[in-house]
Backbone bond lengths (Angstrom), bond angles and torsions (degrees), N, CA, C in turn:
res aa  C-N    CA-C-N  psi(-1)  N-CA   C-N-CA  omega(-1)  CA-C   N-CA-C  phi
1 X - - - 1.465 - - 1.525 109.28 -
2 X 1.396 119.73 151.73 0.942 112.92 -168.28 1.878 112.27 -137.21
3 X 1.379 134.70 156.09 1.253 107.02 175.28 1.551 100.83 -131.56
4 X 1.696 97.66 166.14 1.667 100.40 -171.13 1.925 95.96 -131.17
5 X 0.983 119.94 167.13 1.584 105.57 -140.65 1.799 72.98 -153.45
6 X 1.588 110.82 148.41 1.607 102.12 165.66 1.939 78.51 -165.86
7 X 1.317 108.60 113.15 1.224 136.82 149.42 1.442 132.75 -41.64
8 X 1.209 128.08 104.32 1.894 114.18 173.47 1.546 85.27 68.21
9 X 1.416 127.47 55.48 1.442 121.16 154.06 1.500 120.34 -46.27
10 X 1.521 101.85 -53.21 1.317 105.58 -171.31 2.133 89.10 -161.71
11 X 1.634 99.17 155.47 1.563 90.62 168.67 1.618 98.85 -135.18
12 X 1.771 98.05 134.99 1.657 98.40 -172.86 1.675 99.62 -101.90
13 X 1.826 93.99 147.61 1.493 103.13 174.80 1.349 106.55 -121.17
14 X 1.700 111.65 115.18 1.271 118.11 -169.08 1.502 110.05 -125.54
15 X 1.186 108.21 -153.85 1.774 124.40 173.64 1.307 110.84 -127.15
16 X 0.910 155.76 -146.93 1.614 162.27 -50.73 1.251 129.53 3.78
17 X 2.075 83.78 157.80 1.512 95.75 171.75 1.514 122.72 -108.33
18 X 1.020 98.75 129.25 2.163 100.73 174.15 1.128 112.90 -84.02
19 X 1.508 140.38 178.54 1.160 152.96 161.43 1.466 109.99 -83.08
20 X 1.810 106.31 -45.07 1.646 114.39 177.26 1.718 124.36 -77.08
21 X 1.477 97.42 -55.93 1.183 117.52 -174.92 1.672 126.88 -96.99
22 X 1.408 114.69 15.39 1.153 124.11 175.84 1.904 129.00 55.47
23 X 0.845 120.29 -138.10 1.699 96.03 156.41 1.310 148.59 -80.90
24 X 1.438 120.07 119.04 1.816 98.78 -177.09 1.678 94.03 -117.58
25 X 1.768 82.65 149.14 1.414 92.35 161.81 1.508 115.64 -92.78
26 X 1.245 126.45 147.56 1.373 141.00 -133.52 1.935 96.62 -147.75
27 X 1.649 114.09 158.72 1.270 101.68 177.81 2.281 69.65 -170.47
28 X 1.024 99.44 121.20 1.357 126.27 177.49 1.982 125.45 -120.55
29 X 1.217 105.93 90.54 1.471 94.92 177.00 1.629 123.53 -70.24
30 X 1.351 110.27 125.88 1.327 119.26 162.58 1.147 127.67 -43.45
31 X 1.336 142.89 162.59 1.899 151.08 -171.96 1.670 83.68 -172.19
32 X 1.306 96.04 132.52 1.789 108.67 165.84 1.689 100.04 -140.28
33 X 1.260 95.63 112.11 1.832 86.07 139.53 1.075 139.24 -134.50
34 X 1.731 151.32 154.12 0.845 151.84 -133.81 1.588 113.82 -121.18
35 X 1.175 142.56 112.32 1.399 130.91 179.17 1.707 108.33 -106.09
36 X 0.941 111.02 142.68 2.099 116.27 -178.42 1.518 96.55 -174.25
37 X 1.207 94.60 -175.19 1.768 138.65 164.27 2.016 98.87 -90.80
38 X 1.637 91.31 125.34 1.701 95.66 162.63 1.622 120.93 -50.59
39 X 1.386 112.34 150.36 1.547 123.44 -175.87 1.562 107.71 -91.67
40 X 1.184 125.65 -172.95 1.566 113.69 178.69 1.611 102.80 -86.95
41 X 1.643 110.44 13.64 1.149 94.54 179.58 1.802 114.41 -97.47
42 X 1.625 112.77 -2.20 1.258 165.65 -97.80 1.861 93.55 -7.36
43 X 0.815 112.97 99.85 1.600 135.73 171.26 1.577 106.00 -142.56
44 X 1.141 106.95 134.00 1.623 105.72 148.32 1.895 112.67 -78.61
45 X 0.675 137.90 22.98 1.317 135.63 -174.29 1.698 109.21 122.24
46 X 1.490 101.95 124.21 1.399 116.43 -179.99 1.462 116.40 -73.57
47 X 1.177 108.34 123.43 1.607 132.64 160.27 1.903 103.51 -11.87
48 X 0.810 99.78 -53.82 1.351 106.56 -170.70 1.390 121.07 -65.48
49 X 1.102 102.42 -55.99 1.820 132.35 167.84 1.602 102.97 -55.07
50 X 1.098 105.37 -28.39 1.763 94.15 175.41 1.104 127.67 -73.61
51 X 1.920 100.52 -26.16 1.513 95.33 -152.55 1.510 92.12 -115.94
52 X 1.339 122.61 -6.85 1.556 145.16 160.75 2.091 102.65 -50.39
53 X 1.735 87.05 -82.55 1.302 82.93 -174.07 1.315 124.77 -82.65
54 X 1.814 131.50 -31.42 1.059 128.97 -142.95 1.724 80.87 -106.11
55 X 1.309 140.32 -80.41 1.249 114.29 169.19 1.038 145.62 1.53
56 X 1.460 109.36 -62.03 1.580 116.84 174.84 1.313 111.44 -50.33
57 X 1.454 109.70 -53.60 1.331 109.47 -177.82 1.404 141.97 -63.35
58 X 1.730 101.79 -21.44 1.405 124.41 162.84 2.169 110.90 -44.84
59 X 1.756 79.88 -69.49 1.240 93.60 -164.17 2.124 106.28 -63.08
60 X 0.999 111.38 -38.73 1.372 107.90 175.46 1.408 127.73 -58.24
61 X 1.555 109.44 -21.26 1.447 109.46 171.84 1.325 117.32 -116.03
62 X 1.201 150.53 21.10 1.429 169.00 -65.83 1.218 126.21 123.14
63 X 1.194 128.00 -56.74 1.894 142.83 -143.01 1.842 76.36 -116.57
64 X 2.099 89.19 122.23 1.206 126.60 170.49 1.778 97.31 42.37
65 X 1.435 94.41 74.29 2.075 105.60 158.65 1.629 100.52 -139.64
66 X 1.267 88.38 178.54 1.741 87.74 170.36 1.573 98.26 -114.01
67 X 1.139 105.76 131.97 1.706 106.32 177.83 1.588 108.69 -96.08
68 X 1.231 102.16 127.20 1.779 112.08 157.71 1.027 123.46 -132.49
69 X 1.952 109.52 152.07 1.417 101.83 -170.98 1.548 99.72 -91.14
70 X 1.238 107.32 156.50 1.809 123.52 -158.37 2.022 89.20 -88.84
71 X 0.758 123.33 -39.44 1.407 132.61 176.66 1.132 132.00 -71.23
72 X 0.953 114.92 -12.10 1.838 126.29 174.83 1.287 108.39 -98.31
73 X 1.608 110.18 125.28 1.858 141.98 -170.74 1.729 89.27 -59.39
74 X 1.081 139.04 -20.73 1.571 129.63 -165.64 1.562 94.96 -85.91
75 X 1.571 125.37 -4.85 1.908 114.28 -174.66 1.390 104.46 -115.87
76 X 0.948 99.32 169.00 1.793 117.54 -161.33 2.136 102.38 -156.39
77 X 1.167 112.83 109.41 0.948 109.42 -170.43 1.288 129.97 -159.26
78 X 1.293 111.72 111.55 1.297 124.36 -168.20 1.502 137.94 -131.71
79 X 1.370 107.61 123.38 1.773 113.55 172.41 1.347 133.45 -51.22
80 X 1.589 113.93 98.48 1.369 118.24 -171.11 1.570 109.41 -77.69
81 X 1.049 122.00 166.82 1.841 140.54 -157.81 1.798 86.13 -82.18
82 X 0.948 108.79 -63.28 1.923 105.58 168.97 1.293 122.56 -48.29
83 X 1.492 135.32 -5.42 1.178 147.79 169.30 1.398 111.61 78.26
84 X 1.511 103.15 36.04 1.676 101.00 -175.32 1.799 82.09 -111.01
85 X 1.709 87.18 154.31 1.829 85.38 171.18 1.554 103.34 -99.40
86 X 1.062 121.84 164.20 1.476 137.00 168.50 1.804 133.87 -131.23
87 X 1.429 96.09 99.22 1.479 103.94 -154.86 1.616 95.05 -109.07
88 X 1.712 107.86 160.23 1.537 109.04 179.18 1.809 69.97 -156.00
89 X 1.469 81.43 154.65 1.809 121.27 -167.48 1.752 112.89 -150.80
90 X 1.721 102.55 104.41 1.081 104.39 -166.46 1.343 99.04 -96.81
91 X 1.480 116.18 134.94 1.616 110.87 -168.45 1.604 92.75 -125.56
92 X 1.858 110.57 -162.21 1.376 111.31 -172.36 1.862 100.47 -84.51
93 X 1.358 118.89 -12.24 1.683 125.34 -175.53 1.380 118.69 -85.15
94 X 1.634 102.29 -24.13 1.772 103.15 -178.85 2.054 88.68 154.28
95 X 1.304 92.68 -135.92 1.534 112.70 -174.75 1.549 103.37 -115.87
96 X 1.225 103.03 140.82 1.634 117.10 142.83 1.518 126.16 -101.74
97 X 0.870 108.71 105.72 1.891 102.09 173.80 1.361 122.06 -117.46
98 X 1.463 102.00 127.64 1.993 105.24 -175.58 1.595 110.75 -109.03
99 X 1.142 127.07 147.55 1.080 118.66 155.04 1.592 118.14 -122.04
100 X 0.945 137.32 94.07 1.855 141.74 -164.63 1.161 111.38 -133.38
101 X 1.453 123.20 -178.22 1.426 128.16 -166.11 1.770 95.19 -102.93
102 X 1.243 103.63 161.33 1.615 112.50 -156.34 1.634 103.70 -84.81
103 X 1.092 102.47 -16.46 1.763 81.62 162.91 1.446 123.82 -105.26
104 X 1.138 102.18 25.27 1.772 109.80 154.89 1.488 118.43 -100.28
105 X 0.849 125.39 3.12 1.633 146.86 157.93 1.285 127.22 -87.50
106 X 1.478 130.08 170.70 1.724 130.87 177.05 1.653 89.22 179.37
107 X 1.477 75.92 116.10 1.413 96.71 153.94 1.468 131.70 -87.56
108 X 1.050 127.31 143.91 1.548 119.91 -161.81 1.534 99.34 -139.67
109 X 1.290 120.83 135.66 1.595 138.82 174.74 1.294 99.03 -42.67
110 X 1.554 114.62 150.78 1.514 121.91 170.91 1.634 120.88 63.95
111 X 1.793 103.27 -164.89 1.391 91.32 -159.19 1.971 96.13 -116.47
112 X 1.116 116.43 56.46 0.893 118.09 -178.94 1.994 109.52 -179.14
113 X 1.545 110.11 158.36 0.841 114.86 -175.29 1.656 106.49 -108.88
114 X 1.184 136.83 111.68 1.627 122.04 -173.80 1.754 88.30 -151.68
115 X 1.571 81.36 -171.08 1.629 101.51 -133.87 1.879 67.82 -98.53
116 X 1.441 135.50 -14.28 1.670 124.62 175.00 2.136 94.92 -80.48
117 X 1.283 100.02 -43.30 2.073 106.62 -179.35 1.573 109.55 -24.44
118 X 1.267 71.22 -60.63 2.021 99.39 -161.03 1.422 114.77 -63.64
119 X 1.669 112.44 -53.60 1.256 118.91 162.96 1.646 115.94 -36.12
120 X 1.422 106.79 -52.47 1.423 117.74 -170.47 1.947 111.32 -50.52
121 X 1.654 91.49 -56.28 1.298 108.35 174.70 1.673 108.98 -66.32
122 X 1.216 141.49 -26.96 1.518 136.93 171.24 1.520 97.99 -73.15
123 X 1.224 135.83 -80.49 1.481 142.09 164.32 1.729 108.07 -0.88
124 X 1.631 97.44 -52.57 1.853 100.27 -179.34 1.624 110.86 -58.42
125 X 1.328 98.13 -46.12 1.459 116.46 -149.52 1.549 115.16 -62.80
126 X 1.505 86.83 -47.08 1.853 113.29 -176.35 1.435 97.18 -67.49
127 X 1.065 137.55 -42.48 1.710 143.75 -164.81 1.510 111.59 -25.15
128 X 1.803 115.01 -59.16 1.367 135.81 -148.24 1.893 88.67 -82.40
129 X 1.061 105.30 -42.76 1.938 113.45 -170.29 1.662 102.76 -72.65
130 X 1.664 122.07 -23.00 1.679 97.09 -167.93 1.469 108.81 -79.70
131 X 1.359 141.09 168.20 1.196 133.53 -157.76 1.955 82.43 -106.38
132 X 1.661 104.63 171.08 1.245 109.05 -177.97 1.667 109.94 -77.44
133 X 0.894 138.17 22.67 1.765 124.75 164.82 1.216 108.42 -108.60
134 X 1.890 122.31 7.11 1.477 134.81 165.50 1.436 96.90 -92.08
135 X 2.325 100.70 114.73 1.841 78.47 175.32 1.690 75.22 -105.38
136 X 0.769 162.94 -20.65 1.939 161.26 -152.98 1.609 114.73 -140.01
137 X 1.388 89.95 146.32 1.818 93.71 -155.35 1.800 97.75 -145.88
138 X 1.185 126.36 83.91 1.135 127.74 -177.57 1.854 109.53 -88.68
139 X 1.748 118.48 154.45 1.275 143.80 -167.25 1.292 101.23 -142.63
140 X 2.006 108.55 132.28 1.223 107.70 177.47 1.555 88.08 -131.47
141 X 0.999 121.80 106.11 1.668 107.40 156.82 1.576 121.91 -107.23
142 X 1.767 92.38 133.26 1.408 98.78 -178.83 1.632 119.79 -144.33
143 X 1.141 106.65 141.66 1.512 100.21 160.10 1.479 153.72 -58.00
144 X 1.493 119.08 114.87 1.321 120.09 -171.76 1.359 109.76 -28.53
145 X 1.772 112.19 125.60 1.202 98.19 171.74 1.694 125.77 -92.62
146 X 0.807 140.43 137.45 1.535 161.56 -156.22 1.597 103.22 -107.13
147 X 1.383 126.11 -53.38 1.158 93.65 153.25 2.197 73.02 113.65
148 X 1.374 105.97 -129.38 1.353 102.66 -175.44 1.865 108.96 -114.86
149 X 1.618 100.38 13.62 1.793 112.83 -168.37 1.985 89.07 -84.42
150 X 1.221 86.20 163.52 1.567 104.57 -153.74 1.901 97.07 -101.60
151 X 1.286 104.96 136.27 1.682 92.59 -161.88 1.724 93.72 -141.17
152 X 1.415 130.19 146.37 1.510 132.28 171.79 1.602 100.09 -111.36
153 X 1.499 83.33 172.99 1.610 100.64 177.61 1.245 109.66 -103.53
154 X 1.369 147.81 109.10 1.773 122.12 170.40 1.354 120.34 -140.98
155 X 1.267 108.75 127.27 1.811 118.94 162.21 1.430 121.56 -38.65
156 X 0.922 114.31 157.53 1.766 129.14 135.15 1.261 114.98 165.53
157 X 1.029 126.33 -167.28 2.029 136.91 -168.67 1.882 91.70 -142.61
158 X 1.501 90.85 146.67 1.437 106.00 166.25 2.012 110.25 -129.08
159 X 1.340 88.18 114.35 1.932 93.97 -158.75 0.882 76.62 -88.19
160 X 1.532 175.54 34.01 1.594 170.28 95.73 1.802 104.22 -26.78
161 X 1.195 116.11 -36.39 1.729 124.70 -123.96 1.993 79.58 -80.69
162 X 1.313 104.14 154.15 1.461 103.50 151.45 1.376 117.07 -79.69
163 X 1.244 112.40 -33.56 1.528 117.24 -163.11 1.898 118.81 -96.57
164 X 0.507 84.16 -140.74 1.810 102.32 -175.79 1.588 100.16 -73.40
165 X 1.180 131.70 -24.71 1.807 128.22 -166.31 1.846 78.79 -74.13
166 X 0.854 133.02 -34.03 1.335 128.59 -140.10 1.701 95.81 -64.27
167 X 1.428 121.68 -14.04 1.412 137.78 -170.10 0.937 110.06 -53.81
168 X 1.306 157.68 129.63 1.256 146.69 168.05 1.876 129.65 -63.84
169 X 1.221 93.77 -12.83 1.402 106.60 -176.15 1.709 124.07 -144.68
170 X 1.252 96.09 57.65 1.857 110.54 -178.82 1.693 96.20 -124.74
171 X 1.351 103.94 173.36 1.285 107.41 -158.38 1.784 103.36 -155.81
172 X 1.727 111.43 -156.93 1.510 91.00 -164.76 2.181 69.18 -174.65
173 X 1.445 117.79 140.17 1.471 96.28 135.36 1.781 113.39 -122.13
174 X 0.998 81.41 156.69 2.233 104.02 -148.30 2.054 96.26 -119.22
175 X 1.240 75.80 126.43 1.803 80.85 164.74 1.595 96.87 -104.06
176 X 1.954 111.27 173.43 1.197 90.90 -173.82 1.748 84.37 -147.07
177 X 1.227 136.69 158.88 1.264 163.09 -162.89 1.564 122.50 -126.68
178 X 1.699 104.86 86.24 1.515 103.13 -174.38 1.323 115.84 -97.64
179 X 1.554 126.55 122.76 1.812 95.48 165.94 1.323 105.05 -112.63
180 X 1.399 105.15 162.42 1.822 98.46 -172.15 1.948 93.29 -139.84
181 X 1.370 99.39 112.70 1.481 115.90 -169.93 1.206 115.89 81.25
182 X 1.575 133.16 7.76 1.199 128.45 -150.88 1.041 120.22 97.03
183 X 1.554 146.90 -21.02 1.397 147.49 158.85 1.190 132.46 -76.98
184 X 0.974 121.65 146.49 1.669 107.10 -174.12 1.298 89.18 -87.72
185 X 1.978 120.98 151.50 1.209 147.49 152.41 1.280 139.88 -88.31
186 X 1.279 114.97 70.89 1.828 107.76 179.89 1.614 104.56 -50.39
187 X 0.999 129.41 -15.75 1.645 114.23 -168.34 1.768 97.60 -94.45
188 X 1.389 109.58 -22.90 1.763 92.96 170.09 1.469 110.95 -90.75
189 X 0.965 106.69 -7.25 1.528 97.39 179.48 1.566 128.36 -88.38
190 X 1.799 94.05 -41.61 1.336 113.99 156.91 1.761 113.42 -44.50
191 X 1.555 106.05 -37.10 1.616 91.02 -173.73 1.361 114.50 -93.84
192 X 1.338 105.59 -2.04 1.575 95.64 177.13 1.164 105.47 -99.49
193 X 1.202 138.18 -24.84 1.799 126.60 163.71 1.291 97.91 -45.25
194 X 1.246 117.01 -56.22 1.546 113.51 -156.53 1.706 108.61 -64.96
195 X 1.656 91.56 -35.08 1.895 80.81 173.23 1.268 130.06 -76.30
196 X 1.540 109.91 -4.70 1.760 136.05 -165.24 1.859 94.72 -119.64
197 X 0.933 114.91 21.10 1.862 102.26 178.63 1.473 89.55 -83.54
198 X 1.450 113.17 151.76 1.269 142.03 167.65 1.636 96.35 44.17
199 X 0.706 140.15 74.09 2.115 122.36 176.92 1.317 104.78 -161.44
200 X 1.374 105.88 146.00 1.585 134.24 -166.19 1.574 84.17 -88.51
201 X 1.289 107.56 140.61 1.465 125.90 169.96 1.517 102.29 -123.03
202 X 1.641 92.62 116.15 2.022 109.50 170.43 1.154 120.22 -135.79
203 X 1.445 94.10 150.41 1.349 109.61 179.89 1.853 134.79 -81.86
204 X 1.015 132.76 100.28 1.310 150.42 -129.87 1.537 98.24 -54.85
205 X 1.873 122.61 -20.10 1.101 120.73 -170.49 1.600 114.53 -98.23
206 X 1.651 94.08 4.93 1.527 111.07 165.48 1.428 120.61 -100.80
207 X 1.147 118.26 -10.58 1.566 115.98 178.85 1.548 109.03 -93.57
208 X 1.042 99.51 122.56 1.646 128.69 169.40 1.375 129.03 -49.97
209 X 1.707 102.08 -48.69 1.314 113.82 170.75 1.320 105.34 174.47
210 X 1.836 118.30 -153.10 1.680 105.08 -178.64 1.725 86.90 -130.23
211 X 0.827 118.30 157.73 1.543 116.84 166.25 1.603 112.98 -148.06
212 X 1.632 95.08 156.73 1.712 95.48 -177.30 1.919 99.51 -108.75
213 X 1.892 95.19 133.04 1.054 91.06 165.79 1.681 95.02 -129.28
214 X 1.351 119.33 151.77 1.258 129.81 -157.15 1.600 120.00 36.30
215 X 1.181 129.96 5.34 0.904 131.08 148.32 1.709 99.76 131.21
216 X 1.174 94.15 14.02 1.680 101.53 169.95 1.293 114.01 -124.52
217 X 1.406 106.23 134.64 1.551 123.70 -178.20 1.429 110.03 -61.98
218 X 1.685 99.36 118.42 1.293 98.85 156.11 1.443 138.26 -131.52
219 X 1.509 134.74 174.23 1.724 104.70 -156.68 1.792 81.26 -108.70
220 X 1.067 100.13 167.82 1.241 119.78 -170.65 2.309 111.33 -130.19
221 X 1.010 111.19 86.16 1.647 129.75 -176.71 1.643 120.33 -68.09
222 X 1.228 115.61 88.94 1.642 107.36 -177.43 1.251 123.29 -106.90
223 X 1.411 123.00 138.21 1.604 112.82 -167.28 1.336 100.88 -145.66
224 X 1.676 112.73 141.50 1.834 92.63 152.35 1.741 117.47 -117.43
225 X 1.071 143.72 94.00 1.519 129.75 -177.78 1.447 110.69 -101.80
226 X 1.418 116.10 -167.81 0.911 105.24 -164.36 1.890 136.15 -72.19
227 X 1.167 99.37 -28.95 1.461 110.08 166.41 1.529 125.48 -40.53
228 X 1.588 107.93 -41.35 1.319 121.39 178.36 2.006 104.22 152.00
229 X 1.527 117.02 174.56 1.106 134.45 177.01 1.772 100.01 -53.11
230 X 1.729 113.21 137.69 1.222 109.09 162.19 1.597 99.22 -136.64
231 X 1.144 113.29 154.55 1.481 127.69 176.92 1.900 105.36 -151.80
232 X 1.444 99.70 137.96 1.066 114.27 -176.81 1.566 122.50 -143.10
233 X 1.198 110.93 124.03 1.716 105.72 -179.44 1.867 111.00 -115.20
234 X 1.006 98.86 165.20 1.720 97.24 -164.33 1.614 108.13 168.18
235 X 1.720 98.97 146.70 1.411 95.90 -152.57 1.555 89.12 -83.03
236 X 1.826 93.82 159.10 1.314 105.79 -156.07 1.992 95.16 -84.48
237 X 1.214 124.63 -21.43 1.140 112.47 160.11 1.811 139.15 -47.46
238 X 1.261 83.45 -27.30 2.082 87.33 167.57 1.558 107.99 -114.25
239 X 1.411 118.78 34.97 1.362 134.00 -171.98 1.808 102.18 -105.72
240 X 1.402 151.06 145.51 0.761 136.50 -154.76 2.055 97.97 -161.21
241 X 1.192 129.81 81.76 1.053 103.37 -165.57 1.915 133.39 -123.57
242 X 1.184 119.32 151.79 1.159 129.76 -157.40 1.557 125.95 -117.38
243 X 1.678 132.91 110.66 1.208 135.79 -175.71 1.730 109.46 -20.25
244 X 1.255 116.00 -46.44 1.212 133.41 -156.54 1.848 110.87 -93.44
245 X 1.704 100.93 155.83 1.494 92.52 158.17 1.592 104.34 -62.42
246 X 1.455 93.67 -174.52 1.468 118.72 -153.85 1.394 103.70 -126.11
247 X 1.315 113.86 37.86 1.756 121.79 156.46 1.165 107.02 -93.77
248 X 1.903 107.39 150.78 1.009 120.99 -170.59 1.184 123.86 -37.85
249 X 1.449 130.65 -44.96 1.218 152.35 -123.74 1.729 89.09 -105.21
250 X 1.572 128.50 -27.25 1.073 149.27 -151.16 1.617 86.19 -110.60
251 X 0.762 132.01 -52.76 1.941 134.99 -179.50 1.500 101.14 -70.53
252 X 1.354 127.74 -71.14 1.121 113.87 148.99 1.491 134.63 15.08
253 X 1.262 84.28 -88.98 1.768 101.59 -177.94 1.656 111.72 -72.58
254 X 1.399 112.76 -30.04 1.571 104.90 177.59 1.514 111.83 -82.82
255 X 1.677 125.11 -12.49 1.382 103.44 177.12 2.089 105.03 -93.35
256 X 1.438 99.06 -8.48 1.626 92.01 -173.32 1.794 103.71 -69.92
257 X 1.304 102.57 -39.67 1.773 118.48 158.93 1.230 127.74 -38.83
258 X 1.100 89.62 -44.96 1.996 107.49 -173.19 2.024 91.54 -59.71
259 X 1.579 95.28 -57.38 1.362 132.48 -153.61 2.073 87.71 -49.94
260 X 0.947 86.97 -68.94 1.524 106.57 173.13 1.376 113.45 -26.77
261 X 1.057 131.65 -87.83 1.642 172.92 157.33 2.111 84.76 -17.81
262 X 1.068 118.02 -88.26 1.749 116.70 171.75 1.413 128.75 -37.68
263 X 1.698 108.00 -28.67 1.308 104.30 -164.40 1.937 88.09 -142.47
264 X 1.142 116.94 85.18 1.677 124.86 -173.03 1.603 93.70 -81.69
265 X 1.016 96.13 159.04 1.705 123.03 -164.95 1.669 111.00 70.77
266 X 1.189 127.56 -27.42 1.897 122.04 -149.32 1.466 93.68 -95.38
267 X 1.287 119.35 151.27 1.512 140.00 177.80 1.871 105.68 -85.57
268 X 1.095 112.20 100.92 1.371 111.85 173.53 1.524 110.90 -99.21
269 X 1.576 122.52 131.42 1.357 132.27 170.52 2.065 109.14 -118.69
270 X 1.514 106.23 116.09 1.641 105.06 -178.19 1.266 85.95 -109.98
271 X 1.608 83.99 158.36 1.720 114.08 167.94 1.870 102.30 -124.89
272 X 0.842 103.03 80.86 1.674 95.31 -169.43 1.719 85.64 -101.48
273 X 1.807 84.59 144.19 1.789 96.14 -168.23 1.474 97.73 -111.28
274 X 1.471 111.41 -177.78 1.616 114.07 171.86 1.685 96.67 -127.16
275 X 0.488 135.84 116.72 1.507 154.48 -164.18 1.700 107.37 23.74
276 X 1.141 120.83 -97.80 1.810 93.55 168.36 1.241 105.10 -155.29
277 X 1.739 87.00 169.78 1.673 107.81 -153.04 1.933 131.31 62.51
278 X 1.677 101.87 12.35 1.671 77.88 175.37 1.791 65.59 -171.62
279 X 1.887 84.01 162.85 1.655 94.61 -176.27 1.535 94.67 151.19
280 X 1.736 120.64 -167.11 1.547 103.83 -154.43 1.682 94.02 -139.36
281 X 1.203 117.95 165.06 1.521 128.85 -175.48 1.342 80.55 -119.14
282 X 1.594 99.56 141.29 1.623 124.93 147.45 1.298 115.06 -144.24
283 X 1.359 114.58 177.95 1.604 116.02 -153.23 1.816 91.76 -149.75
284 X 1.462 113.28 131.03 1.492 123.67 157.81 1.244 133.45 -133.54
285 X 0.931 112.36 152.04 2.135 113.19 171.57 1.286 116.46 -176.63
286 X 1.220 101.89 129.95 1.499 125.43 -150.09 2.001 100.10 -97.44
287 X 0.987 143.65 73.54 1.338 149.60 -134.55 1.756 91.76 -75.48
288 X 1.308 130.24 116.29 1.138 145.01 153.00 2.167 119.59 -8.98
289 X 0.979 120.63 124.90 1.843 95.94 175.24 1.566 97.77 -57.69
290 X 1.410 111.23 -169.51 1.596 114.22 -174.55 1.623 138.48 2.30
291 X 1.512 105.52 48.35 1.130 112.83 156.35 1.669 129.40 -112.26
């Protein structure tokens, strides 16, 4: 028997729901390897064929949804006559409530969403696609490691997007890269995770309004693109929001601004990522009066 191993197959950027912490956006790299008997090609399965079929399929049922576990007393969820689903998630902050089209969602076994759930559900998925000289099929998902750099979790939808961003509720977790004069800054970076931990980032021309449910404010997000109608409610405390869409390149540029605006006279350069390996540099400085 023999095994074939393929690294960073693919890395998915999603959402979940917690019981504590309400939604995080999440970004998990894939590891596959393959155990069998050689083919007449003597391969256990071609390089190609993996990332052809079994990839695709990763990322198409997985890549940019919001995952919930179907089993946990905190969901409420139901199939509307328009074929949109409609879910509410009572957490320790208030409610989350979505309303979107059903393949921007994933339901997941049990009462929790984890990195053993998912495996379980990838393990199912891949089953029907491996050819018969695959008798074992192992999944490692893990997070980019960073090492001791300071990294957030965050939501949002891009109703612009052709593709899958267009979701209202997928996510990414992102380390981020400040230099200030030319130096790098653990203390700006450190504070912007901390101001970006767990929180939906929106765009001001998407919010509807604010509303109180139990007596906590929450913002309320309406969109239509092309996929279908999305609506989203969520407490306005892990809500975070910005003139602009909510592409990188757009975050980017609003924290080098921010950066600017707090710290007048200093040259700020970001590298803010979207989950890993790709994402956008911007640059600010706010020029002092009489200099």
């Amino acid at each position: 028997m023999a095994t074939l191993f393929v690294d960073n197959l693919t890395v998915l950027d999603f959402s979940y729901l917690h019981p504590k912490r309400g939604m995080i956006g999440e970004s998990w790299i894939v590891d596959l390897e393959l155990s069998g008997d050689l083919d007449g090609q003597g391969m256990v399965f071609d390089f190609g064929q993996v990332k052809r079929r079994l990839k695709r399929l990763i990322d198409d049922q997985v890549d940019h949804r919001l995952l919930f576990p179907g089993a946990h007393e905190a969901l409420s969820l139901n199939q509307r006559e328009d074929q949109q689903l409609s879910l509410t998630w009572q957490y320790a902050a208030g409610e989350i409530r979505l309303v979107a089209p059903s393949e921007s969602l994933l339901e997941i076994a049990g009462t929790e969403v984890s990195k053993a759930s998912v495996t379980l559900f990838l393990m199912e998925l891949l089953e029907p696609s491996l050819p018969d000289n695959v008798n074992e099929a192992r999944i490692l998902l893990r997070e980019e490691d960073t090492g001791t750099a300071p990294f957030y979790h965050y939501s949002h939808g891009l109703k612009k997007h052709d593709g899958n961003c267009q979701r209202i509720a997928h996510g990414h977790r992102s380390t981020i890269q400040i230099f200030e004069n030319g130096r790098r800054s653990r203390y700006w970076e450190k504070l912007w995770a901390d101001r970006w931990e767990d929180i939906y980032i929106g765009t001001r021309e998407d919010l509807e309004g604010t509303y109180f449910v139990e007596e906590v404010p929450h913002h309320r997000f309406r969109y239509d693109a092309p996929q279908g109608h999305f609506e989203l409610v969520i407490p306005e405390d892990h809500c975070y929001l910005i003139d602009t869409d909510t592409t990188v390149e757009y975050l980017a540029d609003h924290i080098a601004r921010q950066l600017a605006e707090e710290a007048p006279g200093k040259h700020f350069r970001v590298r803010a990522f979207e989950g890993v390996g790709k994402g956008a540099i911007a640059e600010g400085q706010l020029t002092v009066k009489g200099e």
